[in-house]
Structures are given as structure tokens and as C-alpha cells.
C-alpha positions as CSV (number, residue, x, y, z in Angstrom):
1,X,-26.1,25.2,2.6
2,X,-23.2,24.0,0.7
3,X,-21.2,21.1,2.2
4,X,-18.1,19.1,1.2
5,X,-17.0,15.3,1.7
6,X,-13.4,14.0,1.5
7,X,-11.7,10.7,2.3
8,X,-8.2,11.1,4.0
9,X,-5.2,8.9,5.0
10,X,-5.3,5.1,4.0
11,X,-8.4,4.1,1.8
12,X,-10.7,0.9,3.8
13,X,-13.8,-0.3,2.7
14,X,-16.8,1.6,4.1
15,X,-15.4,5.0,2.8
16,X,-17.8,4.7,0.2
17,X,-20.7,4.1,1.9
18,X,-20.2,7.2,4.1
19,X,-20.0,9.2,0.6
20,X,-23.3,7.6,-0.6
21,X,-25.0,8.4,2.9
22,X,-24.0,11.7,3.2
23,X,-25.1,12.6,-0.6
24,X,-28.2,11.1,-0.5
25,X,-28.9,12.6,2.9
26,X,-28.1,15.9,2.3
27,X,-30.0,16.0,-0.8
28,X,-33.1,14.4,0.2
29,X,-33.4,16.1,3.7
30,X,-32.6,19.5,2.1
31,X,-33.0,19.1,-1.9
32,X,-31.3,23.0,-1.7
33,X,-27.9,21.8,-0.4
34,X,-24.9,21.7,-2.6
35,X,-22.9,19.0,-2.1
36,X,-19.2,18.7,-3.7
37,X,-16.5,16.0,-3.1
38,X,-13.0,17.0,-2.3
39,X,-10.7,15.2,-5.1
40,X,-7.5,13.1,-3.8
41,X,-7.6,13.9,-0.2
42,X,-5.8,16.6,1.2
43,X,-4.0,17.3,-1.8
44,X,-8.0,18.5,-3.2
45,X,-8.1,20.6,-0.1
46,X,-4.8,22.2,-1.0
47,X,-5.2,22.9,-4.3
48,X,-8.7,23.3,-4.2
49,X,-10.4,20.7,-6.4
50,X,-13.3,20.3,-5.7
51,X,-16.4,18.0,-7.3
52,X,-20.2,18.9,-7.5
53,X,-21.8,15.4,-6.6
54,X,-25.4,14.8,-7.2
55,X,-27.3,11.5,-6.2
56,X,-26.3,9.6,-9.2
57,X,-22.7,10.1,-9.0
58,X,-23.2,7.5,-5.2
59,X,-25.4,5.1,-7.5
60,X,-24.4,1.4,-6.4
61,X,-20.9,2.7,-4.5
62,X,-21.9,1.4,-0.8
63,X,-20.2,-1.9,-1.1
64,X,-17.2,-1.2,-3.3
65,X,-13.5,-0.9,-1.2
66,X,-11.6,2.0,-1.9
67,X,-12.9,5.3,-2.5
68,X,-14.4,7.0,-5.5
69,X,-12.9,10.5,-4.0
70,X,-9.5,9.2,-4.1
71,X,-7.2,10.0,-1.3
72,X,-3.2,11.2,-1.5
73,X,-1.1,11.6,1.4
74,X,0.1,14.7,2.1
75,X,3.3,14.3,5.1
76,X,4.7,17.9,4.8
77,X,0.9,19.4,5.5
78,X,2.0,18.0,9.5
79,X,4.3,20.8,10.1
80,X,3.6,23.2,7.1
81,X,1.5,26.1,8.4
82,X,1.1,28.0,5.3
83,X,-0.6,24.7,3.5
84,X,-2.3,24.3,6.9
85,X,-3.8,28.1,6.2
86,X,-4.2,27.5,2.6
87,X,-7.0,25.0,3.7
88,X,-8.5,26.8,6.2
89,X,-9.2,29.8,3.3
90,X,-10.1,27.2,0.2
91,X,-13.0,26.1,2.3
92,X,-13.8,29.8,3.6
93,X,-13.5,31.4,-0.1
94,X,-15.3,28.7,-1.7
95,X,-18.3,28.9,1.1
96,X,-17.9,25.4,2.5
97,X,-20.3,26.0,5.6
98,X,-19.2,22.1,6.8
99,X,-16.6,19.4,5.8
100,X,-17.6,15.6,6.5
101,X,-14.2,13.9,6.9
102,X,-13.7,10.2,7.4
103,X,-10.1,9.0,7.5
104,X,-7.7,7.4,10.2
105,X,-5.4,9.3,12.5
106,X,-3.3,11.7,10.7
107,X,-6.4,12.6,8.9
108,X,-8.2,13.6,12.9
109,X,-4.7,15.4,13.6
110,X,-4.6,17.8,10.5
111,X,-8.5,18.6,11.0
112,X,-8.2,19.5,14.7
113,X,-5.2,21.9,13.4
114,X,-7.5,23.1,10.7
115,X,-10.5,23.8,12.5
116,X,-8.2,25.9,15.2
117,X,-6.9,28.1,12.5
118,X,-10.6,28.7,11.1
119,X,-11.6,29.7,14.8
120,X,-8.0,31.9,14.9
121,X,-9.5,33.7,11.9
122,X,-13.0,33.4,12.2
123,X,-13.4,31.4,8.8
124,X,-17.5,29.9,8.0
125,X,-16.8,26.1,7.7
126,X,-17.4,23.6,10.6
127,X,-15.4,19.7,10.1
128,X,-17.4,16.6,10.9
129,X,-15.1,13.9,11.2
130,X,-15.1,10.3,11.8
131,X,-12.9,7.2,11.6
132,X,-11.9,4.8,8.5
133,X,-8.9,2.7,9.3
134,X,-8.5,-1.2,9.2
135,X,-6.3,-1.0,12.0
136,X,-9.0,0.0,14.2
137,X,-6.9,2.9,16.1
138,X,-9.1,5.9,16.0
139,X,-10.7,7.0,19.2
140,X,-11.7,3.2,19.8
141,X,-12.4,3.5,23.5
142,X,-15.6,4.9,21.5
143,X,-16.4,2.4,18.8
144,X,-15.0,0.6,15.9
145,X,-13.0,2.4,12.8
146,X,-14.8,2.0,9.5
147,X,-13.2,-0.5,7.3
148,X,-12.1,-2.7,10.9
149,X,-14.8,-5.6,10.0
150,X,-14.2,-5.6,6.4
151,X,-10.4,-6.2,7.0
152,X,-11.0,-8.9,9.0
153,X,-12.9,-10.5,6.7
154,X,-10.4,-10.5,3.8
155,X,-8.0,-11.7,6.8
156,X,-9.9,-14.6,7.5
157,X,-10.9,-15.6,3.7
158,X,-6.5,-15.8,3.1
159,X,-6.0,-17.4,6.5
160,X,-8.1,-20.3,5.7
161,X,-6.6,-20.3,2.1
162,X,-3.1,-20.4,4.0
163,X,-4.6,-23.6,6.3
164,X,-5.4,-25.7,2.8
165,X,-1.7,-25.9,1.8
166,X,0.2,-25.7,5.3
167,X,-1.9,-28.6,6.4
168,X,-1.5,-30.4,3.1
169,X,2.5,-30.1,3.5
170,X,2.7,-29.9,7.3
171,X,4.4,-26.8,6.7
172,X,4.7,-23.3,9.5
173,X,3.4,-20.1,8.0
174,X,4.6,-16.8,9.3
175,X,1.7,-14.3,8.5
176,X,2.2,-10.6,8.1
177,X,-0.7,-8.4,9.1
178,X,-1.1,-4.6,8.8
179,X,-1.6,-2.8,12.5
180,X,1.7,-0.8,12.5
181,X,0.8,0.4,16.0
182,X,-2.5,-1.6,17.0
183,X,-2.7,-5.1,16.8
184,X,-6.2,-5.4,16.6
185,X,-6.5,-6.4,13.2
186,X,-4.2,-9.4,13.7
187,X,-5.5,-9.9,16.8
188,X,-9.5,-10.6,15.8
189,X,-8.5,-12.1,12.8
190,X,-6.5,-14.8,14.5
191,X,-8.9,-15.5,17.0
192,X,-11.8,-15.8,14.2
193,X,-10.1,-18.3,12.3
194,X,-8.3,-20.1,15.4
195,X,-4.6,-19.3,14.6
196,X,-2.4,-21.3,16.5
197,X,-0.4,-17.9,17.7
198,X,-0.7,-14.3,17.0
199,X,2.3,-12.2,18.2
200,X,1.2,-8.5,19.1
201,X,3.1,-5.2,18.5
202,X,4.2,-5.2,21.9
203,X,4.9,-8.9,22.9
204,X,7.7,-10.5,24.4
205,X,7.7,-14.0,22.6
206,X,9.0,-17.2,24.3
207,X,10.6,-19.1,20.9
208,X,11.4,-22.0,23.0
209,X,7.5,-22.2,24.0
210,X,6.4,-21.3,20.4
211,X,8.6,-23.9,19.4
212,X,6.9,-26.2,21.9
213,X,3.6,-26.0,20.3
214,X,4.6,-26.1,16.8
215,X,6.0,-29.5,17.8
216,X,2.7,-30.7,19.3
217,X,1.1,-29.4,16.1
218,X,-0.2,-32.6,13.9
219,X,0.0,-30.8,10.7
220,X,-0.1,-27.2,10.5
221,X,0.6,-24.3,12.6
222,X,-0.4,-20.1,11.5
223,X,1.7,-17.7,13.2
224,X,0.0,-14.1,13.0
225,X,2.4,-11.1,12.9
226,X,1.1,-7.6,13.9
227,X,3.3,-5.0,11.4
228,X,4.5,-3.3,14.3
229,X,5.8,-6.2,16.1
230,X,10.0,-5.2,15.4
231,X,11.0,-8.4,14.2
232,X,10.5,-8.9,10.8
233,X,9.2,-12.1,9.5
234,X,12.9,-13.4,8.1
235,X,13.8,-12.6,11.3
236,X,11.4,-14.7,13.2
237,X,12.4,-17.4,11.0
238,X,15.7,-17.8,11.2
239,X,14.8,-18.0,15.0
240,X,12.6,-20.7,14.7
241,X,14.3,-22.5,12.1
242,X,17.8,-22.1,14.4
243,X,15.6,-23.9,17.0
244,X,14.2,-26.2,15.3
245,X,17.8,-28.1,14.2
246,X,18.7,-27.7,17.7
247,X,15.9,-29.5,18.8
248,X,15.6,-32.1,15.1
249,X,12.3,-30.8,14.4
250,X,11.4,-31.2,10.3
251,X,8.4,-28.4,9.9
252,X,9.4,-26.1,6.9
253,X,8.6,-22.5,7.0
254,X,7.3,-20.7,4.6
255,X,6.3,-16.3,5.2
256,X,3.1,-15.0,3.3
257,X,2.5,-11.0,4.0
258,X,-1.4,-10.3,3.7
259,X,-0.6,-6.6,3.7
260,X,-2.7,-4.6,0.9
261,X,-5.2,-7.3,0.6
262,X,-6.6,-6.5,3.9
263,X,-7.6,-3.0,2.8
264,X,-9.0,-3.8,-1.0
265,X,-11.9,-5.3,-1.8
266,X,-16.0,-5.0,-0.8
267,X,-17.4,-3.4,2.2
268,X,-18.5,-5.8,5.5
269,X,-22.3,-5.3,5.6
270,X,-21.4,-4.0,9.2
271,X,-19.1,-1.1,7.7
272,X,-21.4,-0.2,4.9
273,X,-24.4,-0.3,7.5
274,X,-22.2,1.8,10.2
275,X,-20.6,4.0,7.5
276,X,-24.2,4.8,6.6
277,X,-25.4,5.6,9.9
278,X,-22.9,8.0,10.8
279,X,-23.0,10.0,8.0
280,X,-26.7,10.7,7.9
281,X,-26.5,11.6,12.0
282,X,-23.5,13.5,10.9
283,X,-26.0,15.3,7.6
284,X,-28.7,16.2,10.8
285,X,-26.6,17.4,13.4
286,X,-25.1,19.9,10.3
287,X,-28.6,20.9,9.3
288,X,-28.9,22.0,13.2
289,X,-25.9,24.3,13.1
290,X,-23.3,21.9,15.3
291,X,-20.0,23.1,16.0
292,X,-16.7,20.8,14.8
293,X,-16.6,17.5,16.1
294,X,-15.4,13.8,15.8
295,X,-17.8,11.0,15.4
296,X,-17.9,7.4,16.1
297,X,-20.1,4.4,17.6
298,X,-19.7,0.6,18.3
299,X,-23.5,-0.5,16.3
300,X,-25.7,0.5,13.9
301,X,-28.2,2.5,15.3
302,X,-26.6,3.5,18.8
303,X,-26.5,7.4,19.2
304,X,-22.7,8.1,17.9
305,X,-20.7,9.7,20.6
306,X,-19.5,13.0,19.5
307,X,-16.1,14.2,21.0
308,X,-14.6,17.8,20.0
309,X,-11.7,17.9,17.9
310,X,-9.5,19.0,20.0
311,X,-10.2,15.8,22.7
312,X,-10.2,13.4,20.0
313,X,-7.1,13.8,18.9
314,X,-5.3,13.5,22.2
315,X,-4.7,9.5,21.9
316,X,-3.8,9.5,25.2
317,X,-7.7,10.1,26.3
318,X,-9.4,8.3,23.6
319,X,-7.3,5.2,22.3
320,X,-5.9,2.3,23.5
321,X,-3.4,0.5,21.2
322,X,-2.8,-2.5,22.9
323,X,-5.6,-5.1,23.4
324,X,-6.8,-5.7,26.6
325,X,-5.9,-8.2,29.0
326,X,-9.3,-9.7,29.3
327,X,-9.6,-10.4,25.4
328,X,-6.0,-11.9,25.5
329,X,-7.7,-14.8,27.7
330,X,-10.4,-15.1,25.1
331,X,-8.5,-15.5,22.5
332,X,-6.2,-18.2,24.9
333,X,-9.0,-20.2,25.8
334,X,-9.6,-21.1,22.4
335,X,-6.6,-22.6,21.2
């Protein structure tokens, strides 16, 4: 059998550890298999570069951020049939019998498309997919994305960096986080380091009662900003800070974007240990002949549910992108 591996969309820590697992699986359940990684993304798939990996090549990866495949967008591949095609027949001609893919959702969309043009023409290669995003907005009425725990780690490391100096100077901090349509990422990072608000994509803020508790704040307050909230963070400001010399309050404000530092660094044990598990169910299910499908479980260990392709990507039955009403109370109750 001869199998590929790529990493698509937006690196997150984890990706990694789903290269090292599916390696080391394939070649120690089957020594025979050939197993090749797919340079830069979907750009590799396009233009056919393509890797042989061996064991040694994964050799202390699991916990490293990033991924040692690299991964390029590729926007015009959306709507481009004849690079759509071109795929479909670079895995055909160069006897890929299955693709493991773990990206986010552009990454899910272009596979579905893929694997219905190798049905169209009866092509040989199967896609296994599953989900790497730190936002968390893959199919996550099934499980958790890959790279989701991680992120909120690094979140909560610069949020309690942030608390130091905004106490020390009794200052407001407006926080950027990355979620540009999910605000789950701010959303568990604020309520693991106990920000004082988190504003969701979706939210209709009350200033005047933000204001309110920003006043009844001792020394510091963290204000948590989902990316796709449509205010931007000046924006917010300049609302609070018109408020505030209405009302003579003397906090200062000060805007600190966490952005790319969310995605970078090491793996979360639980990412490198999910990561891990998926890929070697993922290796089995191959070695048994499955047809295309997308991957994904809440725990290590848990059978993963599988979902074809085509129900996958249909948000609409899989995803939820706002968080749910009960975990809003949750996260109320512990202000």
C-alpha cells in the first residue's frame, strides 16, 4: 500500500503528532507500506511534490507546533476546477491508494470536492481527514479540533502575563483573540484564567454595563475579544474611553492582540495524545479498505466518530459556531 499525509489550512500544534502517528503506524503495522508527505499543503498536491518519509524523519516531532510538511494556502483551488482535477489525477498517477488529511475548514471543503471528482472518474485514492484548527470550528458537534487545547494554553500563559502589569498600573486591557467565526477559543480561554469579560463574535455589548464593572474593578480589568466580533479593538476603545470622561472614571486603556501567538509554539499533551490516536485508528481503518471519510473525537481513546465527506462538510449539520447558552452561565457564575 502506498499512502500520503498532508497538513492543510492554518498550521496548530498537534499537526505534528498526527504525522508521527500515522508514519510510525503505517510502518510498523505493515513494514511494506510507503509512506510520503505531501510538501506545502495543497500547493504539494498541485504540483505534485511529494516526500518519502521513513520513521526517522517523525523522530522527536510530537510536541513541536507547526508542521514539518509545511502548509500554503491555496484560495483560487475553491472555484478552480482544473487544479481541483489536477489533484484528483497527481494522487491517481502517482498510486496514492489513501490521503490522511488534517487541516481546518477549507481544508474539509476542497477534500469533499476532491474525493467526488475521483468517484466522477473512478480514480484509486481514498481521503481520510480530520480536524486541526485552534478555533475549534470543525465538525465540533463531534469532538474537539486538534491544536484547540494547545491554543488555550498559550492564551492563558499571555493572559496572566497581561494581569501582572494591568493590576500593577490599574490599567483596562482590550485583548484580541483569533476565532474569526467561533468564539470558542476566547471563550475557554477567558473562563480558564477568569477574565473579567469576553465579548463573542456575535454579542450585543451593553458599554454602559461594561463600564459599570470596570468601575467596580479594584485594580484591573481583561476584556477578551473574539476576531470576529465587528468592532475592532480601537473601536471599542474609543467607546469606553468616551464613557469613561462622561462618567470621570481614570482607568487607562491599553489593546494587546494575542493573534499568532496562539497558534505557535508546543503541542498540549491532550492534542499530541488525540492527534496520535486518530491517526493510528485512521492507519487501521485504511489497512481494512474504508471508503473516504472525516474523523474526529472528544478523548483519547473513545472510538472516533467517522462522518462521510460529503456530511461533514455541510456546517449546517455538524457545527455550531456560537457557544452554547448553558456554557455562557458557566462562564457567568464565575466572575
Amino acid at each position: 500500500m502506498k499512502v500520503a499525509i498532508m497538513t492543510g489550512g492554518g498550521d496548530s500544534p498537534g499537526m505534528n503528532a498526527f504525522i508521527r502517528a500515522v508514519v510510525r503506524c503505517c510502518l510498523n503495522l505493515r513494514p511494506a507500506t510507503s509512506v510520503w508527505g505531501v510538501i506545502d499543503g495543497w500547493r504539494g498536491l498541485v504540483d505534485g511534490n511529494f516526500k518519502k518519509l521513513t520513521k526517522k524523519d517523525t523522530a522527536g516531532i510530537a510536541h513541536q507546533g507547526g508542521t514539518i510538511l509545511g502548509t500554503l494556502r491555496v484560495p483560487e483551488l475553491k472555484d478552480d476546477r482544473d487544479m481541483q482535477e489536477a489533484i484528483a489525477l497527481n494522487l491517481h498517477d502517482n498510486f496514492f491508494d489513501y490521503l490522511f488529511i488534517i487541516g481546518g475548514n477549507g481544508s474539509l471543503a476542497a477534500s469533499n470536492v476532491i474525493n467526488n471528482i475521483i468517484k466522477e472518474k473512478g480514480l484509486r485514492t481514498k481521503l481520510l481527514v480530520t480536524a486541526g484548527s485552534i478555533d475549534n470550528d470543525v465538525c465540533n458537534n463531534y469532538g474537539y479540533s486538534i491544536g484547540f487545547y494547545s491554543a488555550i494554553d498559550k492564551s492563558l500563559e499571555m493572559l496572566e502575563w497581561i494581569r501582572d502589569t494591568a493590576s500593577a498600573h490599574r490599567r483596562v486591557y482590550i485583548i484580541e483573540s483569533m476565532g474569526r467565526d467561533s468564539g470558542y477559543l476566547a471563550f475557554f480561554a477567558g473562563v480558564a484564567t477568569g477574565a473579567e469579560h469576553i465579548i463573542l463574535p456575535n454579542d450585543e455589548v451593553d458599554y454602559e454595563q461594561l463600564v459599570n464593572l470596570i468601575s467596580e474593578r479594584d485594580r484591573d480589568t481583561r476584556i477578551i475579544v473574539a476576531e470576529g466580533y465587528p468592532k475592532t479593538a480601537d473601536e471599542i476603545r474609543k467607546i469606553l474611553e468616551e464613557i469613561f470622561a462622561r462618567r470621570n472614571i481614570k482607568h487607562e486603556i491599553r489593546h494587546v492582540d494575542m493573534g499568532y501567538f496562539q497558534r505557535g509554539g508546543k503541542a498540549a499533551v491532550k492534542d499530541i495524545i488525540v492527534a496520535s490516536w486518530l491517526g493510528y485508528v485512521m492507519v487501521k481503518d485504511a489497512f481494512e479498505g474504508v471508503d473516504s471519510g472525516f474523523y474526529i473525537c472528544f478523548h483519547p481513546g473513545e472510538n472516533p466518530v467517522r462522518l462521510p465527506l460529503d456530511v461533514a462538510a455541510d456546517q449546517s449539520k455538524t457545527t455550531h459556531l456560537d457557544i452554547p447558552q448553558h456554557l455562557k452561565e458557566f462562564e457567568a457564575a464565575l466572575r
